[in-house]
C-alpha positions in Angstrom: 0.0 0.0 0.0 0.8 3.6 -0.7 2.0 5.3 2.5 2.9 8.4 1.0 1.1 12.2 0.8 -1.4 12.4 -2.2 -0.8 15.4 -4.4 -4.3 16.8 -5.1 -4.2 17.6 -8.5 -6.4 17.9 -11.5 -5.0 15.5 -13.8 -5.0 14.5 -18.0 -6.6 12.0 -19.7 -5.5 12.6 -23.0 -5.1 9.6 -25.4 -1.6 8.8 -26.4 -2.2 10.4 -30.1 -2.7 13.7 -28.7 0.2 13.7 -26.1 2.4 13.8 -29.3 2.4 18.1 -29.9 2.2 19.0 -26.2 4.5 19.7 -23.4 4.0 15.9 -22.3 5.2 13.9 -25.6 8.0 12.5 -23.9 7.3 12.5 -20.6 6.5 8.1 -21.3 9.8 8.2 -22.8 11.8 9.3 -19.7 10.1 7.8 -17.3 12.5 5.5 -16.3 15.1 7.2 -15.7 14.2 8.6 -12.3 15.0 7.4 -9.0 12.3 8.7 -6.4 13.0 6.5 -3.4 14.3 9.7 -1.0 10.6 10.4 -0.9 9.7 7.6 0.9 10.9 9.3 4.0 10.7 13.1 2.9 6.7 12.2 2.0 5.8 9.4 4.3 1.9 9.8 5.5 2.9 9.4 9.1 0.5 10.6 11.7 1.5 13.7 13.3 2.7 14.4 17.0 0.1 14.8 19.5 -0.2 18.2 20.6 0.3 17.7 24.3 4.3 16.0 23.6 7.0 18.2 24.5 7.7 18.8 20.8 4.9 20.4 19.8 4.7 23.1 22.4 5.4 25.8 19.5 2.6 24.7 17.8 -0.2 24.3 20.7 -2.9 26.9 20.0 -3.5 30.1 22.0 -6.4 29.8 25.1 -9.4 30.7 24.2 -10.7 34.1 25.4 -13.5 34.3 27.2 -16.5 36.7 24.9 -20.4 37.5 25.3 -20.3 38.1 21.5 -20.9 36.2 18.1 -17.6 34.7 16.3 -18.6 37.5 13.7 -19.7 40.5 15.5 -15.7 39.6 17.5 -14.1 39.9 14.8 -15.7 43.1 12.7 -15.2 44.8 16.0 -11.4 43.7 16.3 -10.9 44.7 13.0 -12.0 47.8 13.4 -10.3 48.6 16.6 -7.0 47.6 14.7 -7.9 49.7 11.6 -9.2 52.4 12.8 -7.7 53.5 16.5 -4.7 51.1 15.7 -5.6 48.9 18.6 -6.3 51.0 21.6 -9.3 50.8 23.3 -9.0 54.5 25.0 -8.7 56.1 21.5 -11.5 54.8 20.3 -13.6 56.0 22.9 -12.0 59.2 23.1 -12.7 59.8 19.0 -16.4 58.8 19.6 -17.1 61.4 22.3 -15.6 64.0 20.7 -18.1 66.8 19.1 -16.7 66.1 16.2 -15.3 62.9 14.9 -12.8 62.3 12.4 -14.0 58.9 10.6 -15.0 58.9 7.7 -19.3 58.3 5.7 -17.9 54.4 5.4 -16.3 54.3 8.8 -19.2 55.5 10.9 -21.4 53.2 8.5 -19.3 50.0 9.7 -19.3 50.8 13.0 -23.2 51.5 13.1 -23.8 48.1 11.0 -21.7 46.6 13.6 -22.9 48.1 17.1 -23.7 44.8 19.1 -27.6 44.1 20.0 -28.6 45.1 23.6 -28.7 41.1 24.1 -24.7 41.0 23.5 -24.1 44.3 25.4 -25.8 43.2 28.8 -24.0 39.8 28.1 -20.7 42.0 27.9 -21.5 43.4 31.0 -22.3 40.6 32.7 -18.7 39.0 31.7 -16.7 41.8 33.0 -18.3 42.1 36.4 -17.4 37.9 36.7 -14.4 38.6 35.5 -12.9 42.1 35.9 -11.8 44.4 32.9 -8.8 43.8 33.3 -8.4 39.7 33.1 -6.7 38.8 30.6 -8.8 36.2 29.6 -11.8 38.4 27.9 -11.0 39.4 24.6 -10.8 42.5 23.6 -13.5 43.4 21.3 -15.6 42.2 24.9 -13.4 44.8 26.5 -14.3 47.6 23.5 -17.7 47.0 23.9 -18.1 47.3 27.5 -16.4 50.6 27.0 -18.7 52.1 24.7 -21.8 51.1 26.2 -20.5 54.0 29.0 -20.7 56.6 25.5 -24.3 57.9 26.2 -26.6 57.8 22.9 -23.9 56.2 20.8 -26.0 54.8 18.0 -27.3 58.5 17.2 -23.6 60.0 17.4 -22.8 58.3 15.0 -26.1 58.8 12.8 -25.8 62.4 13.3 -22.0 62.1 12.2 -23.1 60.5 9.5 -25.7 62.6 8.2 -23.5 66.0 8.7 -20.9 64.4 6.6 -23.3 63.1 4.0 -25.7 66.2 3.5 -23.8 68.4 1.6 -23.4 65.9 -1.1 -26.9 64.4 -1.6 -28.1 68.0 -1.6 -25.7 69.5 -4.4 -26.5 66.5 -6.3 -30.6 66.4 -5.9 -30.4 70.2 -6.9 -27.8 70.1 -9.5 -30.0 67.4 -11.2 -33.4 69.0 -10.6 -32.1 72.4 -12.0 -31.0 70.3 -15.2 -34.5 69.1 -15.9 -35.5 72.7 -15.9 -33.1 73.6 -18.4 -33.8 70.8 -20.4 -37.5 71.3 -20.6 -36.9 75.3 -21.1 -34.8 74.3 -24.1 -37.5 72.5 -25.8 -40.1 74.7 -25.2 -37.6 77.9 -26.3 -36.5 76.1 -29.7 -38.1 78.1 -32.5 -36.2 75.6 -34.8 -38.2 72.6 -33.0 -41.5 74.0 -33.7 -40.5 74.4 -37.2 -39.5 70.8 -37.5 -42.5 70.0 -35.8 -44.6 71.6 -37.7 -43.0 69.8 -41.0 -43.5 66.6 -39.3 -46.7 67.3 -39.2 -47.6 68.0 -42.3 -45.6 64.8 -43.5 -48.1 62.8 -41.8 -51.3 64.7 -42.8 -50.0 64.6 -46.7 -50.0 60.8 -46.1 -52.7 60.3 -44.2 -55.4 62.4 -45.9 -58.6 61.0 -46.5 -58.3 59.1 -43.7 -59.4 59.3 -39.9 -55.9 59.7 -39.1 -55.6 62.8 -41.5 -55.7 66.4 -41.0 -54.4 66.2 -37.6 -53.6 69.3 -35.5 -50.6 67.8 -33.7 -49.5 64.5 -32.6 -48.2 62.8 -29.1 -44.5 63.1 -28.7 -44.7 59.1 -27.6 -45.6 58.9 -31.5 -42.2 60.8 -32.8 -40.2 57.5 -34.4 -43.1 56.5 -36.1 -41.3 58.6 -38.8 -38.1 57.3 -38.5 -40.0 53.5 -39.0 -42.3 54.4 -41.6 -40.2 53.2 -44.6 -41.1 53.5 -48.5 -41.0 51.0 -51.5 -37.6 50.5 -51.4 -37.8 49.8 -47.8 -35.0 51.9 -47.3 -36.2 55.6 -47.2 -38.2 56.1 -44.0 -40.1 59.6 -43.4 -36.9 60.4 -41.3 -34.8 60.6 -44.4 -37.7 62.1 -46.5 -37.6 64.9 -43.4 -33.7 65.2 -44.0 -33.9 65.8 -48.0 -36.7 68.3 -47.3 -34.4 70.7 -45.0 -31.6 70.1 -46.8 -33.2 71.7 -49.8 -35.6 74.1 -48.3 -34.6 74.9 -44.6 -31.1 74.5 -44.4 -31.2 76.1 -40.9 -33.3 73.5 -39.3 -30.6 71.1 -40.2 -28.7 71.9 -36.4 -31.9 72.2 -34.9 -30.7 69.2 -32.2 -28.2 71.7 -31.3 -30.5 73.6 -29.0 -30.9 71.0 -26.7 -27.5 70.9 -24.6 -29.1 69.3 -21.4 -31.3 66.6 -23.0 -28.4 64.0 -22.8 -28.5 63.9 -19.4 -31.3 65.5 -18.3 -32.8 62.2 -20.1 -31.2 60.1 -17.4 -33.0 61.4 -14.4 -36.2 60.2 -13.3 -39.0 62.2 -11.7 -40.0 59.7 -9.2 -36.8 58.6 -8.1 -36.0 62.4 -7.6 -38.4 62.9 -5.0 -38.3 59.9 -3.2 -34.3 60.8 -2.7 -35.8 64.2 -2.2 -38.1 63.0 0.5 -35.8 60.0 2.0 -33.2 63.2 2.6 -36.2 65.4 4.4 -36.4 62.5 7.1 -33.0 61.7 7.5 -32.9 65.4 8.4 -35.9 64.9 11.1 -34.7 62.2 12.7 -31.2 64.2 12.7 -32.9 67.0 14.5 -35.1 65.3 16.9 -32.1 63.5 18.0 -30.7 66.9 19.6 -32.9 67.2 22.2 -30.8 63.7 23.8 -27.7 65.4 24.3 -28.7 67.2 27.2 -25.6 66.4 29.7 -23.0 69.3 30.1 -20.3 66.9 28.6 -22.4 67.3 24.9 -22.9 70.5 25.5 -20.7 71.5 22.6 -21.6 68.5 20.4 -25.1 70.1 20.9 -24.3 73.5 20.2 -22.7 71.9 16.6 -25.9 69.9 15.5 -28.1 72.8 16.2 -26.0 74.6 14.0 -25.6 72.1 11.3 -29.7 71.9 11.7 -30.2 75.5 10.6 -28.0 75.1 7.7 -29.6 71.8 6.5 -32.9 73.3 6.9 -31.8 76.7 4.6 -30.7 74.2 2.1 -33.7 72.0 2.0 -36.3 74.7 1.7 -34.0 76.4 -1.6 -34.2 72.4 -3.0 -38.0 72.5 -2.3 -38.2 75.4 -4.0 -36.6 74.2 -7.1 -38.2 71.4 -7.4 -41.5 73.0 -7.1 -40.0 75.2 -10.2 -39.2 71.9 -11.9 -42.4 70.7 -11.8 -44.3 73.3 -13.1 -41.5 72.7 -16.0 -42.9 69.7 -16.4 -46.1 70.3 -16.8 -45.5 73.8 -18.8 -43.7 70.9 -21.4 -46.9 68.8 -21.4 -49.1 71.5 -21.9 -46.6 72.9 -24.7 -46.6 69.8 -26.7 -50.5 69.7 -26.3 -50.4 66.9 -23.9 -52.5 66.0 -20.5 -50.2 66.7 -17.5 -51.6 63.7 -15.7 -50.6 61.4 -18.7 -47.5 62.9 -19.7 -44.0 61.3 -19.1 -41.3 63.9 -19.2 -38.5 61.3 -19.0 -40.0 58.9 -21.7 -40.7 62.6 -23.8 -36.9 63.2 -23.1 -35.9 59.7 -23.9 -37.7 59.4 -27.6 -36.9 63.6 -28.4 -33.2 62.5 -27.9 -33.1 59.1 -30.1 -35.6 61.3 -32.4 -32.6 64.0 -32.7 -29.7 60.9 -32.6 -31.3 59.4 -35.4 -31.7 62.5 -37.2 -28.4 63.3 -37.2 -27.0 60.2 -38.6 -29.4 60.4 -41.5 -28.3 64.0 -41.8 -24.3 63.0 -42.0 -25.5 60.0 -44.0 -27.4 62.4 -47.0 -24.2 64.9 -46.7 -21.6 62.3 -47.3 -23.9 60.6 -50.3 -24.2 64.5 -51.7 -20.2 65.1 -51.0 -19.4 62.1 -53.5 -21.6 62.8 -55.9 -20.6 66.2 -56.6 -16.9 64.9 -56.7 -16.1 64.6 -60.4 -15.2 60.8 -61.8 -12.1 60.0 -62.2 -11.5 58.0 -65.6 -10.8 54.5 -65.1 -7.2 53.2 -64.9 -7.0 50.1 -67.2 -4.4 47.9 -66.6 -1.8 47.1 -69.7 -2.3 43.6 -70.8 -2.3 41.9 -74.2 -6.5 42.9 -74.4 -6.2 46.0 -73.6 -7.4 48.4 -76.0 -4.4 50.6 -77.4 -4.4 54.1 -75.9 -4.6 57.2 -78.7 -0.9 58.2 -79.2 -1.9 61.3 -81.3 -2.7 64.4 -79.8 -6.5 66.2 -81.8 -4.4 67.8 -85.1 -1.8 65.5 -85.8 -1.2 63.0 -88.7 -2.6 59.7 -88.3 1.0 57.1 -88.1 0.8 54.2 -90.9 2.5 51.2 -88.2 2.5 49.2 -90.9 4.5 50.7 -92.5 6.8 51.9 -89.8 7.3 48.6 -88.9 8.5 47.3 -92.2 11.1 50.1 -92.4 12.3 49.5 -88.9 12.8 45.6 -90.4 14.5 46.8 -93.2 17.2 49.5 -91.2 17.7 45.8 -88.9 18.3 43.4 -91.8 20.6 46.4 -93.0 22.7 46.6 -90.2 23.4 42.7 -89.8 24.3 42.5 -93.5 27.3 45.2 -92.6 28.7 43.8 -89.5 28.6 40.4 -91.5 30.8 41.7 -94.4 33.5 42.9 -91.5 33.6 39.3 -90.2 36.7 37.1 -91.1 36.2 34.0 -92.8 36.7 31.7 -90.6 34.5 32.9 -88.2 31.4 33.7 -91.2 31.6 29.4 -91.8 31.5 28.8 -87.9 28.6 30.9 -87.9 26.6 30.1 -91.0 22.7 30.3 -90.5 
């Protein structure tokens, strides 16, 4: 029997034909030639020395501390002692107290997401007055933990941290992105050039739909607007979009840009009502619960980190009722844009408007760089086509318009003649001898 360590590996089964190109061709061929009995000893599958022999001791494991807490709420809390206040207890509390603390959004989240249940703190406490803080038999995340449970309020420091840190960032964004739909819908409802185009489109679609119910419309829904870049003609080719192209590129050259005048559509496009207001409205009641939890630090030891929060609170509450404000503006935007393009306010999507105006105006200008391109080459004038020289090829004129027409014929002959000539005369100069070695 095999006594020896296994090698777990994943191993080949290729057939012999296929070893013959790989790295393992002649690995059969060699195999003989090795002498592996060292291994016997190195590798032998022995059992290994009981921990409690004398030769072991390096290798015994550590007592086990004693700890009120989960195996995983020990260890996030021990590695964020180590991380954070390099290991000492006293810092940690000492950061935590202060008015205001120097962690970070992420930090104070971890810490928050990894505060122990009151279950696990009255266990801690229950362990260190068996024991005493100081044994060195509870671990220290135990020790931590009894330590903060002295911070008053802990769970809404850090909150309020939190939020103080985190404010000024969701509120530059939620405004910064409702002023944007603002501009974008003041763009379309500004654009002279759109309601030209518009009004082109529509009579497109009357011109082809006349004598029918659909005919001599006053206006159409903007959810309708790639209907014209769908609708294709006989060749199935041409679609209205193109037809739209060709008619402003020979009548209203100036409409041609008209996609210009929307510089925040792009990403105005991107934001969605609904999810504005409920980060709107999530932001309102972080800020309640942020200034309700004020009125807790009422000992003169949080007197300052009191004095900061209220101050922070009138700030926050400057700044939400300016983004209130503006999003009040931004919906009366939206519904000034439903009621421009004719449309019920209640029905009316502004992002899905945004959405199809923008791949309306994307598809337009491809079929606009499409028709300019096909117009640049065919106002380019033809080259004449390069033949190559062959024994087929047609002989190019050699006569410029005026000159005399050349007999070849007759040319060649004489150049025949003026050859025969010349070989008669160097012939006559030969000697002799060398005229019967080199008789034709």
């Amino acid at each position: 029997a095999n006594h020896l360590k296994k090698l777990h590996w994943s191993k080949l089964n290729l057939p012999p034909q296929q070893l013959k190109d790989t790295i393992w061709g002649g690995a059969e061929e060699h195999r003989d030639d090795y002498d592996f009995s060292e291994m016997d000893t190195l590798f032998s599958a022995r059992s290994k020395p009981s921990l409690s022999t004398p030769s072991s001791a390096t290798s015994a494991s550590k007592p086990s501390k004693l700890s009120a807490l989960s195996s995983k709420r020990a260890q996030s809390m021990e590695i964020m002692l180590n991380s954070l206040f390099k290991g000492s207890i006293d810092a940690a509390v000492c950061e935590l107290r202060a008015p205001r603390m120097g962690l970070s959004v992420d930090q104070c989240g971890a810490f928050l997401n990894n505060l122990p249940t009151q279950e696990e703190m009255s266990g801690v406490e229950t362990l260190i007055k068996q024991n005493g803080e100081d044994n060195e038999k509870v671990a220290k995340c135990d020790k931590l933990v009894f330590n903060l449970i002295s911070i008053p309020h802990l769970r809404e420091r850090l909150s309020s941290h939190v939020f103080r840190l985190s404010f000024g960032e969701k509120f530059n964004q939620l405004f910064e992105e409702t002023t944007l739909i603002g501009k974008a819908c003041n763009e379309l409802r500004t654009s002279s050039r759109l309601t030209r185009v518009f009004e082109i489109l529509l009579a497109i679609g009357n011109y082809l739909n006349k004598g029918t119910a659909s005919g001599a419309a006053r206006g159409f829904r903007v959810s309708t607007l790639l209907k014209f870049c769908d609708t294709k003609a006989n060749d199935n080719k041409t679609s209205l979009l193109h037809y739209l192209v060709s008619t402003l590129n020979s009548k209203y050259p100036e409409l041609l840009t008209f996609g210009d005048d929307f510089v925040s559509l792009s990403s105005a496009r991107k934001i969605s009502a609904e999810e504005l207001m409920e980060r709107a409205e999530a932001l309102k009641e972080e800020y309640e619960t942020y200034h309700s939890s004020i009125s807790l630090f009422s000992s003169p030891d949080d007197e300052q980190l009191k004095q900061a929060m209220t101050r922070f609170a009138v700030e926050a509450h400057t700044a939400l009722v300016k983004l209130r404000e503006q999003m009040l503006v931004t919906i009366d935007e939206y519904g000034g844009l439903a009621r421009y393009f004719g449309e019920n306010e209640d029905e009316f999507d502004p992002k899905a408007a945004f959405d199809t105006l923008f791949e309306f105006v994307s598809r337009f200008h491809k079929a606009r760089d499409e028709a300019n391109t096909a117009n640049q080459a065919k106002a380019q004038p033809k080259r004449p086509q390069v033949r190559p020289k062959g024994r087929n090829s047609p002989v190019p004129p050699l006569l410029a318009s005026g000159a005399q027409p050349v007999d070849l014929r007759a040319s060649l002959a004489s150049a025949m003649e003026k050859r025969r000539a010349t070989l008669e005369d160097a012939g006559k100069r030969k000697p002799a001898a060398e005229e019967s070695d080199n008789e034709w």
